[in-house]
C-alpha positions in Angstrom: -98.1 11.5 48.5 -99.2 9.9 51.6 -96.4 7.5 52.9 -99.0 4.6 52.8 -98.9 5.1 49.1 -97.2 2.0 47.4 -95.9 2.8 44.1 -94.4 0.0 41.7 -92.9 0.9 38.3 -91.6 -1.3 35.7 -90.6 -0.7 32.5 -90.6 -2.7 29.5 -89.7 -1.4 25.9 -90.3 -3.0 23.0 -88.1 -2.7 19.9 -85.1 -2.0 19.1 -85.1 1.6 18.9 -87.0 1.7 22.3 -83.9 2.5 24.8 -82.4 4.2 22.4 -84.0 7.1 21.2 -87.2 7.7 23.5 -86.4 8.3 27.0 -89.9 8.4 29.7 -89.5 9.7 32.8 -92.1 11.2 35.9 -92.7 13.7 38.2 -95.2 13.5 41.1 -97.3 16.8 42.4 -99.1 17.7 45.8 -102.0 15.9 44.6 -101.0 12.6 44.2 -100.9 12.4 40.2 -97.9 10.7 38.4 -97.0 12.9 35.5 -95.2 11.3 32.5 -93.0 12.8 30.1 -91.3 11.5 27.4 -88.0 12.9 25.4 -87.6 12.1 22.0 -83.9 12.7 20.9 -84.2 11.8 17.5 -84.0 13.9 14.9 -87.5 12.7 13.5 -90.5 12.0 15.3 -91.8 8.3 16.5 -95.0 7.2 17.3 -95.3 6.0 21.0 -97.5 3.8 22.8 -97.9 3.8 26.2 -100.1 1.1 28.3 -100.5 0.2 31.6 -101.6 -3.7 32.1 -101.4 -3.0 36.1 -103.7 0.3 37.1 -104.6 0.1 40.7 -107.0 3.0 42.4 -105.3 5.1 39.0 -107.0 6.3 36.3 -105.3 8.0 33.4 -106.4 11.3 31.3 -106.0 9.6 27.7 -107.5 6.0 27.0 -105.6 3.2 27.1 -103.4 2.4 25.5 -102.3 5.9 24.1 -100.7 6.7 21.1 -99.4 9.9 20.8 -97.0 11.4 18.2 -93.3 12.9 19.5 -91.5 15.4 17.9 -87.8 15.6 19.1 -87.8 17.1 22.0 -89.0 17.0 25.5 -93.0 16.6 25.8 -96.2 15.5 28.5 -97.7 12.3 27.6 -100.1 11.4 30.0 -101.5 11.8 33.9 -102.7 9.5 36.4 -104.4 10.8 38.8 -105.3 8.5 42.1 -109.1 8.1 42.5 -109.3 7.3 46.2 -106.0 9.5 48.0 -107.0 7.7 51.2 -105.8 4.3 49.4 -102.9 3.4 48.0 -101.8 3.0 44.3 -99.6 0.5 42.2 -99.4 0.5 38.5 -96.9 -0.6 36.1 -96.2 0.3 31.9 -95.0 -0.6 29.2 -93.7 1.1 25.8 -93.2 0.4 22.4 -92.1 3.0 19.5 -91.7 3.7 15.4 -90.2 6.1 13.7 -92.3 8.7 11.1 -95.7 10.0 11.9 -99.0 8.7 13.1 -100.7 9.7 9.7 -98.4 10.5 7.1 -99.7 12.0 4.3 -97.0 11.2 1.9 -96.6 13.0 -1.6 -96.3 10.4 -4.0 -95.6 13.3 -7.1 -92.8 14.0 -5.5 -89.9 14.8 -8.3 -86.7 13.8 -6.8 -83.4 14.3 -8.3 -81.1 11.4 -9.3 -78.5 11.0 -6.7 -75.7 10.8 -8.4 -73.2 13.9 -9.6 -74.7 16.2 -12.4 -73.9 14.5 -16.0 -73.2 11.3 -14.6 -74.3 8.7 -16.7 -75.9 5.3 -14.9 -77.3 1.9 -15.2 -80.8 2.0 -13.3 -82.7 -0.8 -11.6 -85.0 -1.9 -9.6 -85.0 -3.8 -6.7 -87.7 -6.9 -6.3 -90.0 -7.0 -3.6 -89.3 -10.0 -1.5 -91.9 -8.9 1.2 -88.4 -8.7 3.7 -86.5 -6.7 5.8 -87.0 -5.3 8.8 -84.5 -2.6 10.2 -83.1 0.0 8.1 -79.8 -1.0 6.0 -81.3 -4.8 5.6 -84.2 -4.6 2.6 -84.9 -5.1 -0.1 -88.4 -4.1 -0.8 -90.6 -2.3 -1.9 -89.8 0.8 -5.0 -85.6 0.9 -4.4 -83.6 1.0 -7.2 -79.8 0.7 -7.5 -78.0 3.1 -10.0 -74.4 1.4 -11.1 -71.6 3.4 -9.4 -67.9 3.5 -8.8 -65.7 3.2 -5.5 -65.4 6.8 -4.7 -68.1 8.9 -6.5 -70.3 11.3 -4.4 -73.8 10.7 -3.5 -76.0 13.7 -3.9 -79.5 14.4 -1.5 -82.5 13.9 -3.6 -84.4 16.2 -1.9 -84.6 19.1 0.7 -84.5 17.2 4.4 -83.0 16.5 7.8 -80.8 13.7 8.9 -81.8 11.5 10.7 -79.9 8.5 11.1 -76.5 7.5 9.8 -74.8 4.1 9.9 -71.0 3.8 8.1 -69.6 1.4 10.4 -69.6 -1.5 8.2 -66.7 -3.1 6.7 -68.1 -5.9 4.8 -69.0 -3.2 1.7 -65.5 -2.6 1.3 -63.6 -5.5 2.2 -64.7 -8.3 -0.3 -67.3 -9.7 1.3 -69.1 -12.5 -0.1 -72.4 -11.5 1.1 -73.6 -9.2 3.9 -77.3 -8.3 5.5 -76.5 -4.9 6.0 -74.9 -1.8 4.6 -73.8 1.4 5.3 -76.6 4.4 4.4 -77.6 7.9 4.8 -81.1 8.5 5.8 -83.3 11.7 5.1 -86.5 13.2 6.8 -88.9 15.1 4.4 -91.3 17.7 5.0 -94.3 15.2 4.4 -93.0 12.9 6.5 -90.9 10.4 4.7 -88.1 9.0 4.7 -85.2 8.5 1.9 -82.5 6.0 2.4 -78.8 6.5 0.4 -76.4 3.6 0.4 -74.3 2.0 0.0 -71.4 4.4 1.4 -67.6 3.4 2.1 -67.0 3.1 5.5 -66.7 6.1 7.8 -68.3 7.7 3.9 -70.8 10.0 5.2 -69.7 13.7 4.8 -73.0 14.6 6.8 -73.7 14.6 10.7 -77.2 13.4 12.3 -79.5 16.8 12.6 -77.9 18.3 10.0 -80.4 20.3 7.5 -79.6 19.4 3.8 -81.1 21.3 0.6 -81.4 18.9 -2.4 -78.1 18.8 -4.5 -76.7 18.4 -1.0 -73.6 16.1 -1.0 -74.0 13.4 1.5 -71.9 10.6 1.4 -69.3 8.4 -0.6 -69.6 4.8 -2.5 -68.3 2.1 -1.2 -66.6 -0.8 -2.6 -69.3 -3.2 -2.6 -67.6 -6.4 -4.2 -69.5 -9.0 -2.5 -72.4 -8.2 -5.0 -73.0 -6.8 -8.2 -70.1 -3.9 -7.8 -70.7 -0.5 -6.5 -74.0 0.8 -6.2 -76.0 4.0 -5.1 -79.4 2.4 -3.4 -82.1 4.8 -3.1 -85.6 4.2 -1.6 -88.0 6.4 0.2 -90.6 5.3 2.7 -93.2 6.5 5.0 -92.4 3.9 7.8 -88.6 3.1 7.5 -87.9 -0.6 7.9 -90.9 -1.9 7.1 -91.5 -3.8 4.3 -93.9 -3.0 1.7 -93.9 1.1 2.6 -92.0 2.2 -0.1 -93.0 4.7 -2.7 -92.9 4.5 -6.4 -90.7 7.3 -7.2 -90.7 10.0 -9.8 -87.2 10.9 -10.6 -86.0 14.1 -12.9 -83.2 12.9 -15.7 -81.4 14.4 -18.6 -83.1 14.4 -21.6 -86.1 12.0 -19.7 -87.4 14.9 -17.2 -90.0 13.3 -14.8 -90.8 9.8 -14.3 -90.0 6.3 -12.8 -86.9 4.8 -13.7 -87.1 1.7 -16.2 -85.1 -1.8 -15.5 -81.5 -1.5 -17.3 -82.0 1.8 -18.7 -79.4 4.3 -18.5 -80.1 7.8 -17.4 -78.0 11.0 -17.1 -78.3 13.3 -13.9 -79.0 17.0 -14.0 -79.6 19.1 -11.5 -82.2 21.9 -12.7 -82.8 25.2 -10.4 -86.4 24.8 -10.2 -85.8 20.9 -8.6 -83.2 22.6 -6.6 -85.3 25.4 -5.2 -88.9 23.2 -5.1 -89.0 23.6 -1.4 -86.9 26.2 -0.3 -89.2 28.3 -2.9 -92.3 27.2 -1.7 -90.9 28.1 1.9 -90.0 31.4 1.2 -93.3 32.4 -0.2 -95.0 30.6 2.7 -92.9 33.4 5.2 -93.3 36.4 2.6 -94.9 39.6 4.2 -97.9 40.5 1.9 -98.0 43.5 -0.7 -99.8 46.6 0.9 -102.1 47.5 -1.6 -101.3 50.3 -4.0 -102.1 53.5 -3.1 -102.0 55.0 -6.8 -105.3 55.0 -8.8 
């Protein structure tokens, strides 16, 4: 760049997430063009937007303002290139971010297994839609149901995933509580882009790590004590967009003696872990990556 150049940044994120997860940087070349990058160290993708309310003798390669989709990871987002290099240039940005995808195309048939330990009997309901919530670990929306636990018993992944995000640090659950807006969970990216969120754990419960890939059966976490509420609790919701209301699915859960449907308010339902539930994905996978059959050469 030409030492005439004037070049003002500022950055502005939006959310809470913002500073957290998504980190955008730049790199300027021989030509004058401001290069932006953006690294994603989540373990799911987010949804970015990127704008530019001041965009002087600039011109970018996307229109504005871009969205653009981030897997974790490192990745280009966008160029500005100067239009006159005799004149100087000033711009400034701003950033906002979600997690899950730009376009998820959810499966709603989904059979998921019952998170709780194989021949475990439970109490099922759901939870009512208040239209509230806004951050993972503080709603109650949508299609969650709570299954009636004890202090202590193991919560099971529902389906194949990744984990990405964890939050165990409260003490509320377990220490009598008379109310809380927030509990511990587990949360689990799927392969069509949603998400599955487990609580209510124990404190320091989780016996899985952020990244980590779990198959479904998968033990993930511990009940807490919950006595503020109705007692202990598994709570078990899946979304597309976590965090925001109304972005749940209805969900179509495998039981004992039921096999596949939604679970009905106060019934009681046994868990059972079947080998073709257990294998759904990791099958499909596997067949995906299978070499094909050379044709016969017998007549």
């Amino acid at each position: 760049m030409k030492k005439s150049a004037l070049f003002f940044l500022l950055l502005t994120t939006l959310g809470t997430q913002a500073q957290k997860v998504i980190d955008i940087s730049y790199s300027t070349d021989n030509q004058g063009r401001y290069i932006f990058t953006a690294n994603n160290k989540a373990y799911c993708p987010y949804v970015m937007r990127i704008d530019f309310p001041t965009l002087d003798n600039l011109k970018a390669d996307h229109s504005l303002p871009y969205d653009i989709e981030l897997k974790p990871g490192s990745a280009r987002i966008i160029t500005l290139s100067p239009i006159d290099k005799s004149k100087p240039t000033k711009l400034n940005y701003k950033s906002s971010n979600r997690k899950g995808l730009m376009n998820p195309v959810v499966n709603p048939n989904f059979t998921y297994l019952l998170p709780t330990a194989p021949g475990l009997e439970t109490q099922a309901y759901r939870i009512p839609n208040k239209g509230v919530g806004s951050t993972p670990g503080g709603q109650d929306s949508g299609y969650s149901v709570r299954l009636r636990a004890k202090a202590g018993d193991t919560i099971y992944a529902a389906r194949r995933g990744v984990i990405s995000a964890i939050d165990v640090s409260n003490t509320e659950n377990d220490a009598g509580a008379s109310t809380t807006t927030s509990w511990n969970f587990v949360e689990i990216y799927h392969a069509d882009g949603s998400f599955a969120q487990y609580g209510i754990l124990k404190k320091d419960g989780a016996l899985v790590k952020p990244g980590q890939p779990v198959e479904a059966g998968t033990p993930i976490g511990i009940v807490g004590g919950d006595q503020y509420g109705r007692g202990s609790e598994i709570r078990f919701s899946v979304s597309y967009y976590p965090g925001v209301p109304n972005t749940q699915i209805p969900l179509k859960i495998w039981t004992k003696g039921n096999g596949r449907g939604e679970l009905k308010q106060g019934a009681f339902y046994t868990s059972e872990f079947t080998k073709a539930l257990l294998t759904a994905e990791t099958g499909k996978a596997a067949a995906r990556k299978a070499p094909a059959k050379k044709p016969s050469s017998h007549h």
